[in-house]
Every structure is written in structure tokens, then in C-alpha cells.
MARLUM-91242 format. One record per residue (C-alpha): residue in one letter; x, y, z. Coordinates in steps of 0.2 Angstrom, whole numbers, padded with zeros to 4 digits, always signed. Example, Ala and Ser with C-alpha at 12.3 -4.5 7.8 and 13.67 -1.06 7.14 Angstrom:
# MARLUM-91242
A+0062-0022+0039
S+0068-0005+0036
***
This chain:
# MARLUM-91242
X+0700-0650+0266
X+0688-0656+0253
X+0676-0639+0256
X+0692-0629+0253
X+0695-0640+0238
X+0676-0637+0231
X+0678-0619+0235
X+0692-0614+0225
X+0687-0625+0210
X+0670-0615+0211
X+0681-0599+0209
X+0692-0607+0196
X+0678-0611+0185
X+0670-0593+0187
X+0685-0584+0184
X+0691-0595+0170
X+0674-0592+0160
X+0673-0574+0165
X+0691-0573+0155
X+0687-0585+0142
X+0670-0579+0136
X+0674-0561+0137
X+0672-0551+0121
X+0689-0539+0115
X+0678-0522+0118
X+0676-0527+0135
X+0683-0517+0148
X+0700-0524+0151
X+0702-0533+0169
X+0714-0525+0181
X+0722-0534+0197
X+0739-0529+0205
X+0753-0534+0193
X+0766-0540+0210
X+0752-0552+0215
X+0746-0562+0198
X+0756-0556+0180
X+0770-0545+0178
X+0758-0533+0170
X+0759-0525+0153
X+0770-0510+0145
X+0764-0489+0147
X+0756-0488+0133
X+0766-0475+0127
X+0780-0484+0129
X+0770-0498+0115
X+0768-0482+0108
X+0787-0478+0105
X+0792-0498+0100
X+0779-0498+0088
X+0786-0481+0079
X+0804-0489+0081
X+0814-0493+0065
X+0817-0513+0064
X+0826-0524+0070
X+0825-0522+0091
X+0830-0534+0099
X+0831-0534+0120
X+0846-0546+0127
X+0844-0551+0148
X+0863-0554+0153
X+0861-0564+0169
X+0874-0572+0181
X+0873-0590+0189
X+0871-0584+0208
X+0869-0566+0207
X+0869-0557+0221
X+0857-0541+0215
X+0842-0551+0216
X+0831-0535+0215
X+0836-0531+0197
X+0836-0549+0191
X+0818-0551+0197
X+0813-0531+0191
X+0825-0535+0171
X+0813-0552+0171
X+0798-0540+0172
X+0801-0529+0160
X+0805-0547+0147
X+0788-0552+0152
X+0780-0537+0147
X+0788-0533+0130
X+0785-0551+0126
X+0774-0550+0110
X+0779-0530+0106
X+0781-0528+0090
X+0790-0511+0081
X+0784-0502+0065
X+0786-0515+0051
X+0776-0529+0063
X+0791-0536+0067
X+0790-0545+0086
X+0803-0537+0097
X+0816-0550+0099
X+0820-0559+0117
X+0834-0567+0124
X+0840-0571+0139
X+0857-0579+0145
X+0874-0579+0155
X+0889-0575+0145
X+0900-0584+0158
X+0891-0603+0155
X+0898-0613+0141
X+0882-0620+0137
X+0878-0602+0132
X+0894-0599+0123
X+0886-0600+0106
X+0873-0585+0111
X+0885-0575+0117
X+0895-0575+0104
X+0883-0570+0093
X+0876-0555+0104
X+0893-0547+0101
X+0892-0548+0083
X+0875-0540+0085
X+0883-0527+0096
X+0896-0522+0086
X+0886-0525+0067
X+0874-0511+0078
X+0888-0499+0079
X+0897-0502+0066
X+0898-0484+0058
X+0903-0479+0073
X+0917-0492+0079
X+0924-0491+0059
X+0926-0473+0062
X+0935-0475+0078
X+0947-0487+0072
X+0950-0477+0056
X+0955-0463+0069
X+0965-0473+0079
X+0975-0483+0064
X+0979-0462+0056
X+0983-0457+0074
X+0995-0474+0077
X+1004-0467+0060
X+1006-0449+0066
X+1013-0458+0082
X+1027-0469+0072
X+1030-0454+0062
X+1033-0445+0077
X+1044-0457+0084
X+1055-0459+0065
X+1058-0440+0069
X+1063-0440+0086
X+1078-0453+0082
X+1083-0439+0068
X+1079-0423+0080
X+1086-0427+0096
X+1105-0424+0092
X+1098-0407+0079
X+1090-0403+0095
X+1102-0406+0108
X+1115-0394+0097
X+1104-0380+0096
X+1101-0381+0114
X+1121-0380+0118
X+1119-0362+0108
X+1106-0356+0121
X+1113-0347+0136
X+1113-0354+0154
X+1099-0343+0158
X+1089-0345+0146
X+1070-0350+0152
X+1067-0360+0135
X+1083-0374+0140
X+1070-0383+0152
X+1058-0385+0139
X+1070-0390+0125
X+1080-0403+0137
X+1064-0408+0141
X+1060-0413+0123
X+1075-0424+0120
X+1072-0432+0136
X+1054-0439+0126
X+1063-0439+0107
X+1074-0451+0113
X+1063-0462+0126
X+1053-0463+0110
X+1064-0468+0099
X+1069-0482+0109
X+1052-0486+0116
X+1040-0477+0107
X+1032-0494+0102
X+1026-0500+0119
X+1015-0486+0119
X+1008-0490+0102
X+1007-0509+0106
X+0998-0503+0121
X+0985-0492+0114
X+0982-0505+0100
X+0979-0521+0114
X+0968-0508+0122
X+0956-0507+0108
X+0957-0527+0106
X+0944-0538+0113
X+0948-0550+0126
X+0939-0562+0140
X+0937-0549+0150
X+0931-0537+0139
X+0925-0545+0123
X+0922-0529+0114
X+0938-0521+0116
X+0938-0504+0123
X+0939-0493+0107
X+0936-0477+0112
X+0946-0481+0129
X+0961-0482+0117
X+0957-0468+0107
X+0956-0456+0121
X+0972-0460+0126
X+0980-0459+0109
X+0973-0443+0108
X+0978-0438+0125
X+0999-0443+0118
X+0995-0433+0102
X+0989-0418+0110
X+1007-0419+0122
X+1017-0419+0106
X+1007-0407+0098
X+1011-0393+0108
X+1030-0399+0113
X+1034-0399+0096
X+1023-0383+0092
X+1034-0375+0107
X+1051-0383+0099
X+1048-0375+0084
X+1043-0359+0091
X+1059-0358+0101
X+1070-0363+0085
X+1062-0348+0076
X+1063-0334+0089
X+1078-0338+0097
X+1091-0346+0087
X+1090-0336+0072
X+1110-0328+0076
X+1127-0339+0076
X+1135-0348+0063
X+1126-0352+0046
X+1125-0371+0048
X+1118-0369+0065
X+1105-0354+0060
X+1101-0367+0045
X+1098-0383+0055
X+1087-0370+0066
X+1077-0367+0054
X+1076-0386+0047
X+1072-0389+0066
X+1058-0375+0064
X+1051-0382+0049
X+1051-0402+0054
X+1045-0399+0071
X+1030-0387+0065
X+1024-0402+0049
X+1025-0417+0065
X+1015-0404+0076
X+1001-0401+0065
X+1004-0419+0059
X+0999-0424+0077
X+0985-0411+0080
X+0975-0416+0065
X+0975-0435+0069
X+0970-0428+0088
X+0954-0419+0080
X+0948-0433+0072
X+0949-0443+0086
X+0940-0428+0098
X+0927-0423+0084
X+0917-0443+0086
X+0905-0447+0095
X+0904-0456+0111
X+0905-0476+0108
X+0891-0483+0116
X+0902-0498+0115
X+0911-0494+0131
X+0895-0491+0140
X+0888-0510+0136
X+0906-0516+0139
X+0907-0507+0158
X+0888-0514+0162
X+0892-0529+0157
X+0905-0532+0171
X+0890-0534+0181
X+0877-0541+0177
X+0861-0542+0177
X+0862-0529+0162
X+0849-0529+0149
X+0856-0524+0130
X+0843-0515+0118
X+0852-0515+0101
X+0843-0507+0086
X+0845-0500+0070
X+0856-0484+0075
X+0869-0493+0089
X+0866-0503+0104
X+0863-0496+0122
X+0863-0504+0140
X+0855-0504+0155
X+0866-0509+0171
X+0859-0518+0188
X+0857-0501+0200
X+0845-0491+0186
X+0834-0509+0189
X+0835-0511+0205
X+0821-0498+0213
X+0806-0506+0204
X+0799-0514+0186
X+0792-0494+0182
X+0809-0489+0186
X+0816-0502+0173
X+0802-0497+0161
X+0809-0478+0163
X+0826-0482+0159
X+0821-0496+0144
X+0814-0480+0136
X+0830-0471+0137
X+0838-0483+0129
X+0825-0487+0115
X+0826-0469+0111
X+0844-0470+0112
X+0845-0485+0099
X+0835-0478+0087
X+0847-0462+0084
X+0839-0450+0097
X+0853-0437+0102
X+0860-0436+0119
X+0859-0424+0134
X+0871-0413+0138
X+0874-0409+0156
X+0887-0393+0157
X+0891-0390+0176
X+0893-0372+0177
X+0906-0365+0190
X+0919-0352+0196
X+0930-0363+0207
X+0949-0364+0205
X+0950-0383+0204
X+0936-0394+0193
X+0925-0399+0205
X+0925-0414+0189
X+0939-0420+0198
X+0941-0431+0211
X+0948-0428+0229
X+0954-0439+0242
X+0941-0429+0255
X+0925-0434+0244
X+0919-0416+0241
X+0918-0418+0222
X+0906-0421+0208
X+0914-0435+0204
X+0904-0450+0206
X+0887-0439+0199
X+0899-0437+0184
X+0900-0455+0182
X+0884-0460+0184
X+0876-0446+0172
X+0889-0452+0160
X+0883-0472+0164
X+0865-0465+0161
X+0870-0461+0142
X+0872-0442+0145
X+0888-0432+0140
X+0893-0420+0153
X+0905-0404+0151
X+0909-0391+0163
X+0913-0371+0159
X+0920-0358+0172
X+0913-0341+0164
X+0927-0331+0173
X+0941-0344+0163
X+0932-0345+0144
X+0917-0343+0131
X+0900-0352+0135
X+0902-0370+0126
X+0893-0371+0109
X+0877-0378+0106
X+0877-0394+0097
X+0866-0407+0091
X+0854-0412+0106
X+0847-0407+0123
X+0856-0394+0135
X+0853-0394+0154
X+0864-0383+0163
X+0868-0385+0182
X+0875-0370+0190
X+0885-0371+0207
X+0888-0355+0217
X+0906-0355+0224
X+0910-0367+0237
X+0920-0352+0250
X+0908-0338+0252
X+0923-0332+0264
X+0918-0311+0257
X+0905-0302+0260
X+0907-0295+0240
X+0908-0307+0227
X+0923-0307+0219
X+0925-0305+0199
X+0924-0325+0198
X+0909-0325+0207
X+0900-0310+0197
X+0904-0318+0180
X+0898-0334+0186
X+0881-0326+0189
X+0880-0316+0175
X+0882-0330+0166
X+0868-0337+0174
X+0854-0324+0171
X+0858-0324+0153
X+0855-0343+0155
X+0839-0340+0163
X+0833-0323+0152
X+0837-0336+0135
X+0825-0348+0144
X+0838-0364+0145
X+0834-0376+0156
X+0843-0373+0171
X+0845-0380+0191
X+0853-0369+0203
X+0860-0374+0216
X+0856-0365+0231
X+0871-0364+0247
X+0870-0357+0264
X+0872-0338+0266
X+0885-0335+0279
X+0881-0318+0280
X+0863-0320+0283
X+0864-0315+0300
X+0870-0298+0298
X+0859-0292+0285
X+0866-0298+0271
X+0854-0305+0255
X+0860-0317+0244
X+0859-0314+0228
X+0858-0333+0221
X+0842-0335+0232
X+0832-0325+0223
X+0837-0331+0206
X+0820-0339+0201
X+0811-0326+0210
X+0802-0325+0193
X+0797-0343+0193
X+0790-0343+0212
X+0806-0349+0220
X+0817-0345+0231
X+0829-0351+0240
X+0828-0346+0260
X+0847-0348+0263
X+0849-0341+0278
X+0838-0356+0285
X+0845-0376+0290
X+0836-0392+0291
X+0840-0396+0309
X+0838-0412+0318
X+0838-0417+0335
X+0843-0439+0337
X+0846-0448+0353
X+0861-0459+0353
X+0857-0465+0370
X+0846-0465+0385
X+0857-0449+0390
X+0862-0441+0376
X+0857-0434+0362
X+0865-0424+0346
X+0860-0412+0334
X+0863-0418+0315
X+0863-0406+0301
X+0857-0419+0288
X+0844-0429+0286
X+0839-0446+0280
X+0822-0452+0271
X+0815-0461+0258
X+0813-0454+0243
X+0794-0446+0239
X+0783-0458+0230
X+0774-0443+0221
X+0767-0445+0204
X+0782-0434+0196
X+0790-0441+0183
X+0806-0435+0192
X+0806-0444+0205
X+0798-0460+0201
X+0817-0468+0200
X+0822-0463+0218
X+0803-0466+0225
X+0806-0476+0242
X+0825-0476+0240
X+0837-0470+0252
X+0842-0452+0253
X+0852-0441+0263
X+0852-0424+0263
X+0865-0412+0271
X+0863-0394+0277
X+0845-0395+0268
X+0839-0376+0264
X+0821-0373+0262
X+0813-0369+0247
X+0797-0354+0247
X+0785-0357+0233
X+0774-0342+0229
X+0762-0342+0216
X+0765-0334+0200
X+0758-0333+0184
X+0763-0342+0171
X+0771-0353+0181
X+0766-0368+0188
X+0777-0374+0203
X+0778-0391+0211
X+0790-0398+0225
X+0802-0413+0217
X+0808-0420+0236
X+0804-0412+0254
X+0811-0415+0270
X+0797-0426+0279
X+0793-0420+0300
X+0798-0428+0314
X+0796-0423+0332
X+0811-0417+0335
X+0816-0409+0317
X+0813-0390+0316
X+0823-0374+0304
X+0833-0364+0311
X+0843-0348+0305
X+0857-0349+0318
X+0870-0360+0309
X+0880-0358+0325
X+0867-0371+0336
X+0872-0385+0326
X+0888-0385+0336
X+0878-0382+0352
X+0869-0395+0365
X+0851-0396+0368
X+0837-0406+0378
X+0821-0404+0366
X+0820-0394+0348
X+0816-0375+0349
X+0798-0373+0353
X+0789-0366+0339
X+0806-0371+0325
X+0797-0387+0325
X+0787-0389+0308
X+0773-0401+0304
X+0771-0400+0285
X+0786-0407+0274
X+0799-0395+0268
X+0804-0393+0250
X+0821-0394+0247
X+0819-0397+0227
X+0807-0389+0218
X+0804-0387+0198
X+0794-0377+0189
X+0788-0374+0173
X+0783-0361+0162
X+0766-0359+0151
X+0777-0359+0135
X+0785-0377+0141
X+0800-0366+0148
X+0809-0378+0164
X+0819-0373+0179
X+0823-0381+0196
X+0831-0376+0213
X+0841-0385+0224
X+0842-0381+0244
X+0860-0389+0246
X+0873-0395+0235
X+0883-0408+0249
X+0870-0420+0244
X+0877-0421+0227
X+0895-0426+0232
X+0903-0440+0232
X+0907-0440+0250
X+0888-0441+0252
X+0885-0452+0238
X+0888-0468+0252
X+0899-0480+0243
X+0898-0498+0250
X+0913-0511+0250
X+0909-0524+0238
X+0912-0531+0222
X+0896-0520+0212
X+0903-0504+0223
X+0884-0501+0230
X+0878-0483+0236
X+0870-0481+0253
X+0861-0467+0247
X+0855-0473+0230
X+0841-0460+0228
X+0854-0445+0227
X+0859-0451+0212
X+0844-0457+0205
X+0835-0441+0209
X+0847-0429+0200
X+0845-0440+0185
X+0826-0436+0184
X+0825-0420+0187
X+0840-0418+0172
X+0828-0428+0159
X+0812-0419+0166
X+0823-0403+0163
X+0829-0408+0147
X+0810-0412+0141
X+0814-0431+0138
X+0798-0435+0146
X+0798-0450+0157
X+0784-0465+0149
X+0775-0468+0165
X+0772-0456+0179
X+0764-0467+0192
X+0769-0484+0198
X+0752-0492+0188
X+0745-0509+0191
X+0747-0521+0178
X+0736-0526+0165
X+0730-0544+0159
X+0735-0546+0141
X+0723-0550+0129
X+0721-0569+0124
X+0723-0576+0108
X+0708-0585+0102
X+0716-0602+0103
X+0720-0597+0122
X+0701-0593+0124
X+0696-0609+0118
X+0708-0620+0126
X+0700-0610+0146
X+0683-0612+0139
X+0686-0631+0135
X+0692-0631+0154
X+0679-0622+0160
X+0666-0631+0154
X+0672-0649+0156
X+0687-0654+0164
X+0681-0642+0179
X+0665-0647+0181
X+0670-0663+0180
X+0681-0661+0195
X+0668-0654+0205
X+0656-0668+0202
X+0672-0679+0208
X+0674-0668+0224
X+0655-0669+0228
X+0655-0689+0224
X+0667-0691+0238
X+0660-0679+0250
X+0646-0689+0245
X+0652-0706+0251
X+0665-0701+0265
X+0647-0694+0274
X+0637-0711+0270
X+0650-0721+0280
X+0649-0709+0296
***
């Protein structure tokens, strides 16, 4: 024991003097960051808090017992590392960690929300100055109808039986005189809505706003309609009721615009960041960057893969602070029914929606068959184009040729753009597929008449042919992927992706399907319904299979192909029971969240999971582990060696 005690004080005292004596141009020492320190920032990420505008300041909002363990641990990482950062003017980033739930923390908390909302307070006054002009137009609205119900129901009595205008007049009084008597509740509502309570501290502001704008825009175009009807149809009878027609007209036509201009105001501001911190903050661990320009925050599952993972997202979130716009995502379709919009079945965009949205993007969908292309506004564009889901013809159908007319003009004004590649049904009979070929130009294309399949044994007898497949995200060095590296993904009816060469392009897979003994491609969909003993010979592949693959132009031009769209869905996305709704499949998401920022050229700080580096010491530092060095360690070793010394003499 008293060797093993001599033998690490002899590496103590070498390591400490080694640290202690060395000079600043010395090369910096590097050990693993998990083993010894939680390691230092990407430089370019100190790169980007030193050009931030003051103040910055980086809140921890921990829970006593928290369950997510990973992120608490990976948040605590990132404190470590931006201890000491300092932004533009010199200014030391400011830390803080606490829980909003302990009372001995009551005094922090509160003053974390006045930071919050003092950050987005040009924002927050200009949402409740649309929702105080929209309240008005409401009340007005509901003065009117207690004065326009009765005018209403008269001119209705002069409409015959038959007349395809009574349903939506009757339906009008029906709402006057509801609002009338109860129009209040409504407003009381809305108004409690964008109060702060204890559970939600700062209020839901734009929650409220939506929905007063979502009322406004009802009455809007009832009343528009009213007075519509009151001018075309009601212009014979008697002269009083020809002249309260056209009061009717008049009054109805001043409430609608009335209605639609305080509904603008509302759609025409800006997302509130506000709502964001406020949802992340229902569970914690969440860390809160606030800055000069607003406030952002960054929930549990966006920290929960690794500390370079946490680093990616802190990033975001600093750019977002400091006034950077946001990405837009615009899902580009030709199906009937948003695919936005959740289903009971899970085979909707739904949850990807959400968790763009939770990842500070704005997402928007267009159907080029149903309007105009969306205008470009301030920020970053990355389209994602879906072929339709029911390829049932063998001839696209008008739907189906604007869609992809829309999205070769996409590609020929070089937007940045990821197709989604589906299987082609009519691939056995000869049939191309004309969405396969769209990057054809970049080096990509997609082989849809191709399926991952994969051959599992359930039991000592049986066994069962599975069209998806499940893996851990790739660990490349792509910037893309660094958030999804090692986590779980699955991957259904995965299509294969060729890459070719091509010039001016340089191609490079995002995720591929890893190989396994008994995991080959086939291009007879109908085997997947079959039996079988062993995998096809010769189907079998022994090199991974792209399935996501980017590319990227000379001229900094970006596109990206997707073999399958199921593992997008929310049926897919593997939600867990539980009070922080998990994902068993974290990487899906995480993934299509890369490869939108790489897309959208809002380039990731680090690429590679890096070992950490040790700081530099401050000269007091030095002195105090040279003073130990030289004494008080030498010292001890004399001690050990004393009584090595004696415990031998006695033997």
C-alpha cells in the first residue's frame, strides 16, 4: 500500500510541475475531456460569444430528482466550458444555475423572468398591443351583434324558403346573439391566456394571440358574407326593409374589416420566443440563453445525445439571441389532406413539425396544384418536397405534375432543397420514376424500384422478413449527423441511394444502412409478404447503403435525397409513455434537424466529437501548483519513505 502511495505522489509531483512551469506558447496538453475536465469550447464557437453583443447570460433550470440524467450531466458540461467566456465588450458570460421549483431559489427565479421578458420586450409589448386592439375589435363586435341580431333576423324572414343564403344568415344570429350574451367569456379567456400563472410564469402571449386571431378571422368573413348577401339579395320589398338592408350592408362590412385589420396585426408579428422557453421549461433540465435581441432555450432531448451535441444546439441559440433570423422549412406537397395535420393512424408529419418548431425553425407548407409559391422573407429557406403518398396510376395526375414542376424550378433557382424519394410501384413493369432522377445533376439518384430487406429470427423455428430497419445513428464527422450519432434510428422501406461522380459536385452519404448476415436489396416488393429460410444468395451486401445523401455544389449550392419518407412520420417517430413523452427513435428526428441547418448553411461549430482541452491557468493558479510541487509534495514523499524506512527496521 505504501509503494502504491509513493508511486502516485511521484506522478503528482511531475504532472503538477509539468503544468505549473509550463510557459503560455507551449503547446496546449490534450487528455480525454469524459476522463479529467469537461474540456473547453470549439473555438469557433469562443469565436461567435466573443462577437456577440452584451449582456449574455446562460441560465441551468434543474429539477430536484430529475429523471433525464443524460442532459443534466451533458447542460453541466456545456456551464463548465463557457465558464470564463467573455463576449465583445469583455464582459464575462454570465452563469447561473438553479431550480424554479425550490423556495430557497424563489428569489432567482424571479428575477430570471424579468430577465426574460426585459429580453423580449419589443416583442412581448407588440403582442400585447395587438391583442389589447384585437380585444376592442372583439367587444365591438359583440356591441353590434346585440343591435344586428333582430335587423338580421328580419331580413332573413324576406328570403324565400329556398334560398341557399338562409343557412348562413341563420347561422349568423345563432353567434350574434351567443355573443351578445357571452361574448365576454371568450375575451376573459383569451386575456387569462396571455396572463402569467405558477404554471406558466410567463404567460402564453402569443398562445392568446393566435386564438384571438383565429375568432377574428371567423367574424371577418361571416360578417363580410352578411353584408355580401344584404347587398345582392335583399335590394327589392318595401323601403324600410330595402333601407335597413342596406344599414345592414354598411354595418356588417365597417365590423368585418374592423375585425380583419386587428387579425393582421396580430399575423404579421413574429414568433414569441417566449412560448418556446415557456414549453421547455415544463421540463427541465432546460438551459435559457438570453441576450440582447430576446431570449431562446434549449430543452432536455436537444442535450441528451452528448456535451458536442449540447455545444451544437447552445450555438443555435446564441445566434438566435443575438437577432439572427430564423429557418424557414416549407414542406412542399400535392396531397388532399395536410399531411401538417395530425391522424389517429400516425402517418403524418406531425411530431417532425413540432420538433422543428421546438428547434427555433418556422415551418409552412404549399400545395402548387392549390396556390402561388410562398414569398421569400427575411431569413433561410430550406424546402422539403414529398412525392404523393398513393402512386395508385401509372400517369401522374395534374396534382402530381405541378408538384414536380414546382420542384425543378426549385432546383433550376438553386434553393436548397431535400427530396423525398418513395417506392416506385410500377418499377416492375418497366416504368421509371420520374422523382428518382431528380438530382441526377448532383450524382444522385434514387433506386426506387429497390427495398432494404431484412431477414430476423423470432425463435429457434422461425423467422420473418422485416422491411425496416434499426441502427444507430453514423458517428461520421458530418456536421449533419453529429446530433443523432449513436442514437436510435429506424428506418422503414429504406430505398438505396447511387452516387456517381460528377463535376462540380461533391457528394457524401449523411446515414446508410449498416450490413448484417442476413440483410440484402431486393426489387420484388411482393417477397416481403413471403416466407423464407436464408436471404437471397447474391442480394446480400457487405458495404453500408446510403439511404441519405447530400451534396454540394462548387458555388456552395446544397441538395439532399432521402430513400423513404415512413421514417419521418409520426407513427415511426416512437413515442414512449411517460411524463417527458420520450422517442424510441430519437435519431429520426435529430437527423432531419441536421441535415435542415446543413441545408440551410447555418454551419454546425464543431464537426467531430473533439477531446477536451485544459484551460489555461492563471498565474496565481501557477503559483499556488508550483508551491505544491516543490514543497508540500516533496515533503510527503520524504514522509512515505520515513516510514517505509522504519516499518523495514522493525522486521
Amino acid at each position: 500500500m505504501l509503494r502504491v502511495l509513493m508511486s502516485v505522489g511521484v506522478f503528482t509531483a511531475v504532472v503538477a510541475s509539468v503544468i505549473a512551469f509550463r510557459g503560455w506558447d507551449a503547446p496546449t496538453a490534450r487528455v480525454e475531456a469524459a476522463t479529467l475536465f469537461s474540456g473547453s469550447l470549439q473555438p469557433a464557437t469562443g469565436g461567435l460569444i466573443a462577437t456577440c453583443k452584451p449582456p449574455l447570460n446562460v441560465t441551468l433550470l434543474s429539477s430536484a430528482g430529475n429523471s433525464d440524467t443524460a442532459a443534466l450531466r451533458n447542460a453541466r458540461g456545456i456551464m463548465a466550458r463557457l465558464a470564463g467566456q467573455v463576449v465583445s465588450n469583455g464582459t464575462i458570460v454570465g452563469l447561473q444555475e438553479f431550480d424554479s421549483l425550490a423556495i430557497s431559489d424563489a428569489e432567482q427565479s424571479a428575477a430570471m423572468f424579468e430577465m426574460i421578458e426585459a429580453g423580449e420586450s419589443k416583442n412581448v409589448n407588440a403582442w400585447r398591443d395587438a391583442i389589447t386592439k384585437g380585444l376592442t375589435a372583439l367587444r365591438s363586435i359583440e356591441s353590434f351583434s346585440d343591435a344586428a341580431a333582430p335587423q338580421i333576423q328580419t331580413l332573413l324572414k324576406a328570403l324565400a324558403k329556398d334560398d341557399a343564403t338562409r343557412g348562413k344568415l341563420e347561422m349568423c344570429v345563432a353567434a350574434m346573439q351567443k355573443t351578445a350574451t357571452d361574448g365576454h367569456v371568450v375575451r376573459e379567456a383569451i386575456s387569462q391566456m396571455a396572463s402569467a400563472t405558477p404554471d406558466t410564469p410567463l404567460g402564453n402571449i402569443e398562445g392568446a394571440g393566435r386564438k384571438l386571431a383565429i375568432e377574428l378571422k371567423w367574424w371577418s368573413s361571416t360578417l363580410q358574407e352578411v353584408s355580401d348577401i344584404s347587398g345582392k339579395r335583399l335590394q327589392s320589398g318595401t323601403p324600410a326593409l330595402i333601407t335597413s338592408a342596406r344599414q345592414t350592408e354598411r354595418n356588417c362590412a365597417a365590423q368585418a374589416e374592423l375585425a380583419k385589420v386587428a387579425q393582421d396585426r396580430i399575423d404579421q408579428l413574429p414568433p414569441l420566443r417566449l412560448s418556446e422557453v415557456t414549453s421547455a421549461m415544463r421540463y427541465p433540465p432546460t438551459l435559457i440563453v438570453s441576450g440582447a435581441n430576446g431570449v431562446a432555450a434549449i430543452p432536455a432531448w436537444q442535450m441528451n445525445a452528448s456535451v458536442d451535441a449540447t455545444e451544437l444546439a447552445l450555438a443555435e441559440a446564441i445566434r438566435c439571441v443575438q437577432g439572427a433570423p430564423r429557418i424557414v422549412v416549407t414542406i412542399v406537397h400535392s396531397q388532399t389532406k395536410s399531411p401538417l395535420e395530425s391522424v389517429s393512424s400516425g402517418g403524418d408529419l406531425s411530431l417532425i413539425v413540432q420538433s422543428l418548431c421546438a428547434a427555433r425553425m418556422e415551418v409552412q407548407e404549399w400545395n402548387p396544384s392549390k396556390g402561388a409559391r410562398p414569398l421569400m422573407q427575411a431569413g433561410k429557406r430550406v424546402w422539403i418536397v414529398i412525392p404523393p403518398l398513393d402512386r395508385s396510376a401509372q400517369e401522374p395526375d395534374p396534382a402530381e405534375n405541378a408538384l414536380l414542376a414546382a420542384t425543378r424550378g426549385l432546383l433550376a433557382q438553386n434553393e436548397s432543397v431535400l427530396v423525398i424519394a418513395t417506392p416506385n410501384p410500377f418499377a416492375a413493369i418497366g416504368i421509371s420514376d420520374p422523382w428518382a432522377d431528380l438530382l441526377l445533376f448532383a450524382g444522385l439518384r434514387a433506386k426506387s424500384g429497390q427495398v432494404v430487406l431484412d431477414l430476423v429470427t423470432k425463435s429457434e423455428n422461425t423467422k420473418e422478413i422485416r422491411s425496416f430497419v434499426e441502427f444507430a445513428g453514423s458517428s461520421c464527422a458530418h456536421p449533419a449527423t453529429l446530433a443523432a450519432a449513436n442514437e436510435n434510428i429506424l428506418w422503414p422501406m429504406p430505398i438505396p441511394i447511387e452516387i456517381k461522380t460528377t463535376e462540380s459536385w461533391n457528394a457524401f452519404p449523411m446515414e446508410s444502412i449498416p450490413p448484417a448476415g442476413q440483410r440484402w436489396i431486393e426489387t420484388d416488393p411482393r417477397v416481403a409478404s413471403r416466407t423464407m429460410d436464408a436471404a437471397p444468395v447474391g442480394k446480400v451486401f457487405t458495404q453500408a447503403i446510403p439511404v441519405l445523401v447530400a451534396a454540394q455544389r462548387d458555388d456552395g449550392a446544397r441538395v439532399a435525397i432521402s430513400g423513404g419518407l415512413s421514417w419521418l412520420l409520426t407513427l415511426h417517430g416512437g413515442i414512449l409513455d411517460g411524463e417527458q413523452g420520450a422517442l424510441r427513435y430519437p435519431g429520426n428526428r435529430d437527423l432531419l434537424i441536421g441535415v435542415i441547418r446543413w441545408l440551410a448553411g447555418s454551419e454546425p461549430i464543431a464537426t467531430v466529437s473533439a477531446t477536451g482541452r485544459i484551460p489555461q491557468l492563471s498565474h496565481s493558479t501557477r503559483i499556488m501548483l508550483g508551491s505544491g510541487a516543490l514543497v508540500i509534495i516533496p515533503f510527503c514523499m520524504a514522509f512515505t519513505g520515513a516510514m517505509i524506512w522504519k516499518a523495514r527496521r522493525r522486521q
